[in-house]
C-alpha positions in Angstrom: 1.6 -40.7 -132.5 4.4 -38.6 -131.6 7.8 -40.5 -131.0 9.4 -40.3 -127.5 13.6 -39.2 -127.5 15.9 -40.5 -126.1 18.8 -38.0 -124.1 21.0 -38.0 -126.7 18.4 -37.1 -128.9 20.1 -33.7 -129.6 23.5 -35.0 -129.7 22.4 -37.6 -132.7 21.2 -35.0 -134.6 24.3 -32.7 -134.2 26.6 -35.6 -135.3 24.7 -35.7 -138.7 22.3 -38.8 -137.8 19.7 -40.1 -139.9 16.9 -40.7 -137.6 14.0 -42.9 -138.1 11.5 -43.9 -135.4 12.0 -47.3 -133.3 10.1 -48.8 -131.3 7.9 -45.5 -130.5 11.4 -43.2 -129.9 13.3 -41.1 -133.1 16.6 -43.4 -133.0 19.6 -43.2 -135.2 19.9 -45.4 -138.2 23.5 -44.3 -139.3 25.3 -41.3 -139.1 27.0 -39.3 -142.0 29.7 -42.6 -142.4 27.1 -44.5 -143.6 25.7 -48.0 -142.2 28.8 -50.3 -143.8 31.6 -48.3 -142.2 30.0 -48.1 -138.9 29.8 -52.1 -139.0 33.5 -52.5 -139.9 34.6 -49.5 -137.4 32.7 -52.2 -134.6 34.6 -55.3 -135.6 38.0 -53.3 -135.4 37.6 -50.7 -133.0 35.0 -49.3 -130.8 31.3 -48.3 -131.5 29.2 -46.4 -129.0 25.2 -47.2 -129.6 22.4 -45.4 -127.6 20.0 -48.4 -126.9 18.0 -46.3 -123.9 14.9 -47.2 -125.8 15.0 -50.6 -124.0 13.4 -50.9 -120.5 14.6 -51.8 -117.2 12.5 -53.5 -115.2 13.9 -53.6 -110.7 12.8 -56.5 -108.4 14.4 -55.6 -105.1 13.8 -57.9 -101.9 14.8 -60.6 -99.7 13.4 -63.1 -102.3 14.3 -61.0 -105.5 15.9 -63.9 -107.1 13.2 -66.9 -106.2 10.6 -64.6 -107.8 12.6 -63.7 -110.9 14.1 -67.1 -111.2 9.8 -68.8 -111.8 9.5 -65.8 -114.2 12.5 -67.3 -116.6 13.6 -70.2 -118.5 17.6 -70.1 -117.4 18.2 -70.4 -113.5 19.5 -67.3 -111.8 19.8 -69.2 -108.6 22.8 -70.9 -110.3 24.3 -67.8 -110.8 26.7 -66.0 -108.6 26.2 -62.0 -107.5 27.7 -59.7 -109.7 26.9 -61.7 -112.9 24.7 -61.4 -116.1 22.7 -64.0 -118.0 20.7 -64.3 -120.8 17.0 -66.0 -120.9 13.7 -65.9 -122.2 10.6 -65.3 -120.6 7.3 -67.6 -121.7 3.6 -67.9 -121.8 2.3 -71.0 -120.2 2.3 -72.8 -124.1 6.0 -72.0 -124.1 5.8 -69.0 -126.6 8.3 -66.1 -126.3 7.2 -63.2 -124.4 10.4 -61.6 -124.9 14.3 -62.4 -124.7 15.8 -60.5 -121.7 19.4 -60.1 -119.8 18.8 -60.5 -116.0 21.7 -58.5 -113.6 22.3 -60.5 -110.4 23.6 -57.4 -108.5 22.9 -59.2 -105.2 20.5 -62.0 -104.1 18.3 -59.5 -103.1 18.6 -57.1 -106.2 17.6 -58.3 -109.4 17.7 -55.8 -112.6 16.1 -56.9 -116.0 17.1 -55.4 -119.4 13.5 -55.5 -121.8 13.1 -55.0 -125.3 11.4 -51.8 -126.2 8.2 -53.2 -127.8 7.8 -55.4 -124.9 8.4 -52.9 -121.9 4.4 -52.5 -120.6 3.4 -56.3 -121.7 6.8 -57.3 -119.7 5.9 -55.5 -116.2 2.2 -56.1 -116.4 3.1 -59.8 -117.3 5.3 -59.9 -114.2 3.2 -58.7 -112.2 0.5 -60.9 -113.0 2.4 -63.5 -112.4 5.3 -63.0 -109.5 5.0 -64.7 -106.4 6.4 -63.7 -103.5 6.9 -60.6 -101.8 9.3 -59.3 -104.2 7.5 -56.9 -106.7 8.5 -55.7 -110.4 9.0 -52.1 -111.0 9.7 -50.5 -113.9 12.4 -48.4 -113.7 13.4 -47.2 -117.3 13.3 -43.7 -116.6 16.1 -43.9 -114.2 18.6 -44.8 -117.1 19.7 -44.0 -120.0 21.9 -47.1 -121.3 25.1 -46.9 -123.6 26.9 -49.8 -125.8 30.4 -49.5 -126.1 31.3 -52.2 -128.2 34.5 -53.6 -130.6 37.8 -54.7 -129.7 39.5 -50.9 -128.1 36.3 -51.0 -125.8 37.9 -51.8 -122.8 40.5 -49.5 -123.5 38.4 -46.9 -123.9 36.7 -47.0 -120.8 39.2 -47.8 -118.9 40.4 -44.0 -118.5 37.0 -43.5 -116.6 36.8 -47.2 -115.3 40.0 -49.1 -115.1 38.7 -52.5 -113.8 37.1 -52.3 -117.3 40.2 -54.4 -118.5 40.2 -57.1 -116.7 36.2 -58.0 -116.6 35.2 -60.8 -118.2 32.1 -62.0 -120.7 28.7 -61.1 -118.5 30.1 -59.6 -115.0 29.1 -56.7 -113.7 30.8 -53.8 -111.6 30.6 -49.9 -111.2 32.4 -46.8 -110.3 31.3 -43.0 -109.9 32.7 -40.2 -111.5 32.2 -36.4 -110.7 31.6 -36.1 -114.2 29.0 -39.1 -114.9 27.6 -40.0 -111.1 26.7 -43.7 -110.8 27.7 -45.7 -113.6 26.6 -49.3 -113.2 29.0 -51.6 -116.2 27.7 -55.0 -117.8 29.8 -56.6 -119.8 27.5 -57.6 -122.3 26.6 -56.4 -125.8 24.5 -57.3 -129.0 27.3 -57.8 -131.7 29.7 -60.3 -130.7 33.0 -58.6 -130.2 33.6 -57.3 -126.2 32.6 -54.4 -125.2 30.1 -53.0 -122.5 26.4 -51.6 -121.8 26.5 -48.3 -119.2 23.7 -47.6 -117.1 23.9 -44.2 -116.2 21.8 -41.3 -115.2 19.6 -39.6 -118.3 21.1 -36.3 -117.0 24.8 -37.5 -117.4 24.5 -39.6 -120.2 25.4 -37.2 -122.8 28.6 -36.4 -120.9 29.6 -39.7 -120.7 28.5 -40.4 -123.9 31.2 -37.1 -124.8 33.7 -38.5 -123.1 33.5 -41.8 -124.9 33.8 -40.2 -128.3 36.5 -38.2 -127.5 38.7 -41.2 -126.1 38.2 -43.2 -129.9 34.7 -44.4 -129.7 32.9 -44.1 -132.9 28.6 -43.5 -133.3 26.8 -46.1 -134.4 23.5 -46.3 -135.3 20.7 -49.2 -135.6 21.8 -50.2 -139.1 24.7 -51.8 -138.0 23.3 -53.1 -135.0 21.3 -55.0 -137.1 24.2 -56.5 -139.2 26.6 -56.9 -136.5 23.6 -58.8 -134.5 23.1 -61.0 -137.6 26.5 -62.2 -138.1 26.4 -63.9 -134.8 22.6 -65.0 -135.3 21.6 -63.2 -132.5 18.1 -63.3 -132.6 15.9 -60.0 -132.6 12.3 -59.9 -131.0 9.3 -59.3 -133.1 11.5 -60.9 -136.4 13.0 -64.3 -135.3 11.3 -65.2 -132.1 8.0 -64.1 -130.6 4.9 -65.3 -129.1 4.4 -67.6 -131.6 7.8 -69.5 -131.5 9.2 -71.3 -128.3 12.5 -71.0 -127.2 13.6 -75.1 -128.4 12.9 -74.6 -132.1 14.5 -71.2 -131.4 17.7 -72.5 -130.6 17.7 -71.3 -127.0 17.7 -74.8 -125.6 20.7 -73.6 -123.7 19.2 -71.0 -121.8 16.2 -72.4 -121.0 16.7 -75.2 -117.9 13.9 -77.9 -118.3 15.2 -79.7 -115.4 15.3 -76.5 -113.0 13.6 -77.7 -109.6 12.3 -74.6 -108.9 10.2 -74.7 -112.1 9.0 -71.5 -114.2 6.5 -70.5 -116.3 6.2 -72.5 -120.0 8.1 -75.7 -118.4 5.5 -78.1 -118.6 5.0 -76.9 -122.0 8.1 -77.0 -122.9 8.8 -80.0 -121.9 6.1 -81.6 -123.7 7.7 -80.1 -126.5 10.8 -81.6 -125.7 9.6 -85.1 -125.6 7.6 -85.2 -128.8 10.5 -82.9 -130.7 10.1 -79.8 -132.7 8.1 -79.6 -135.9 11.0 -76.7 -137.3 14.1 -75.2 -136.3 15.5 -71.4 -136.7 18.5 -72.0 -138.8 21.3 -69.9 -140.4 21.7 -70.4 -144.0 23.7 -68.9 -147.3 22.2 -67.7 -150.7 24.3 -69.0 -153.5 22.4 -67.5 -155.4 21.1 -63.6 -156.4 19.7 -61.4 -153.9 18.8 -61.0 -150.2 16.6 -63.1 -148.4 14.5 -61.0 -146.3 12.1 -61.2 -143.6 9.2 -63.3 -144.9 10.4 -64.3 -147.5 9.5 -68.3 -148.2 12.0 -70.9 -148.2 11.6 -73.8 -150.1 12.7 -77.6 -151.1 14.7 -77.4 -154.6 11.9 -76.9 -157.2 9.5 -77.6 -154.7 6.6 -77.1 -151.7 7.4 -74.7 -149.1 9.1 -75.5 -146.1 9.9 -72.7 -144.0 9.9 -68.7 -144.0 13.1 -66.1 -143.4 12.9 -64.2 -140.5 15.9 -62.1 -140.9 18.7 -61.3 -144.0 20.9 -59.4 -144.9 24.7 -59.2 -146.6 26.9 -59.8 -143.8 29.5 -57.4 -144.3 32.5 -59.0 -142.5 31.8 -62.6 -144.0 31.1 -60.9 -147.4 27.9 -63.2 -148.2 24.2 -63.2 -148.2 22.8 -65.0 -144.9 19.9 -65.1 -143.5 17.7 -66.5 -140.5 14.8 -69.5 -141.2 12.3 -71.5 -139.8 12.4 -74.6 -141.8 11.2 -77.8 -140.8 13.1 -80.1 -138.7 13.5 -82.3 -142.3 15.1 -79.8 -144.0 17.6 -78.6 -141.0 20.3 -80.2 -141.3 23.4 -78.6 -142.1 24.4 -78.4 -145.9 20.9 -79.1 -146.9 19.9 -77.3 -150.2 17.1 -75.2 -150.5 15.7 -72.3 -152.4 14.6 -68.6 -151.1 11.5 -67.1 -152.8 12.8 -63.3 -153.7 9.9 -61.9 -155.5 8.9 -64.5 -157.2 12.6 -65.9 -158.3 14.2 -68.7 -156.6 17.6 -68.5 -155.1 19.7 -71.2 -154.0 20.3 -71.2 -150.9 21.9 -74.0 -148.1 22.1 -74.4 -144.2 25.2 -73.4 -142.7 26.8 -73.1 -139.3 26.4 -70.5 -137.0 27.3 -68.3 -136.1 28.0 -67.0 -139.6 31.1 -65.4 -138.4 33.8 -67.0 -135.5 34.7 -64.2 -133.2 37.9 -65.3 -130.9 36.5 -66.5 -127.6 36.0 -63.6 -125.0 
């Protein structure tokens, strides 16, 4: 099966990327820096990832957000126009169909960022399962999507988009350009430090994503998304949440509104779940031991039966330790309980810490 590019694909590959494929499309792992630097040039400056492999999926209507509101778990009918939020969307058992960032641009105008795996389950889920006059549409091919994240993001972007300085965590605004056209600005990012995503035209994306560079930006590819992402336990789809896990052991309690009057779909389940409690929890913990804990890997009682499974790990490169994402059961969730990771066949000590692994100042 041939792999689908993105419209920087060219421009990747001229900056000396390493491309692997991604969730069907040839995406760039690192470029010639290497994975560590581009996870440190993130934390202290300004990384610019091309993440147009995710869809977009458009409800547009009078009741736009009463249709997309019994579709989620968090309540966008709390939320004001011109803001962001974060939120899962669930089967009627309460498993994770995906985890998804829902755009208020007006009450009738309703955008929704997907995960790339989940793009045709997402809008066929949808629209099964809408009601009201206010219909999904998938509109991914309309933008390609830039992340311009670190601590000189704002900065950056300013030159093109000055209200850029002065936004705050999960707004929204946008400006044209002769240069780029319409440029719609979230921001909201995957790695913890500021920074925003850019919805822009396909055709003008590798312009803007030009101009970025030039003003101090820096490529970055998906190994350091990963890291970055990991430090702040930012849970990835298809590793540490899926169909299979609900959004309470998950740790997305918060975003997921069990008392929302307008209901949605998973909340009985869900709140069933609630009631009787969770049999495990996602946790963060650190290996005190040798190695990585990686995905699958088991997790264990000291010198004893298995309790739970890694769904992510890695070395955190700005908290310089091994950490890692579990499932262990609720018994053994505690923080500063000692356990043991399985790494082929040798056990590692290991113990639940908080999260996330690494305090970023408050945005």
């Amino acid at each position: 099966m041939t792999s689908l590019k993105t419209a920087l694909y060219d421009r990747h590959v001229a900056l000396g990327a390493r491309m692997v494929d991604f969730a069907g499309y040839q995406m760039p792992l690192n470029y010639g820096k290497g994975q560590l630097q581009e996870h440190h040039l993130v934390r202290s400056g300004a990384g610019l990832f091309d993440v147009s492999h995710m869809g977009q999926v458009r409800f547009q209507g009078p009741d736009a957000v009463a249709v997309v509101n019994r579709l989620i778990t968090n309540d966008l009918q709390a939320l004001p126009d011109g803001k962001a939020l974060y939120t899962a969307c669930c089967r009627d058992d309460g498993g994770i169909l995906d985890d998804l960032i829902c755009y208020r641009r007006s009450v009738t105008d309703v955008l929704i960022v997907v995960n790339a795996s989940n793009v045709a389950k997402i809008v066929a889920w949808f629209e099964s399962r809408a009601t009201g006059e206010s219909r999904p549409v998938d509109v991914s091919d309309q933008y390609a999507l830039l992340a311009l994240q670190g601590p000189k993001a704002a900065e950056i972007l300013s030159a093109a988009h000055p209200a850029a300085m002065t936004m705050r965590p999960f707004q929204l605004s946008s400006f044209e350009d002769p240069r780029f056209g319409a440029v719609l600005v979230a921001s909201t990012g995957y790695t913890g430090e500021s920074g925003f995503e850019l919805f822009v035209a396909p055709e003008r994306a590798v312009t803007l994503s030009d101009h970025l560079l030039e003003r101090g930006a820096e490529p970055i590819g998906l190994g350091a998304r990963d890291t970055l992402r990991l430090e702040m336990k930012y849970a990835l789809y298809g590793n540490d949440i899926d169909e299979t896990t609900n959004p309470l052991e998950a740790g997305l309690g918060w975003v997921t509104k069990l008392d929302k009057p307008e209901g949605f779909i998973g909340q009985d389940a869900l709140r069933a779940i609630a009631a009787a409690g969770v049999t495990r929890k996602l946790v963060g913990i650190e290996l005190e031991g040798r190695g990585i804990a990686r995905h699958g890997y088991g997790v264990h009682v000291p010198g004893g039966e298995s309790v739970g499974v890694v769904t992510s790990g890695t070395i955190g490169p700005t908290v310089g330790k091994a950490i890692a994402m579990a499932y262990v059961a609720t018994a053994q969730s505690a923080m500063g309980t000692r356990l043991e990771v399985d790494i082929r066949g040798k056990r590692s000590e290991a113990v639940v810490c908080k999260t996330p692994f690494l305090t970023r100042p408050r945005l």
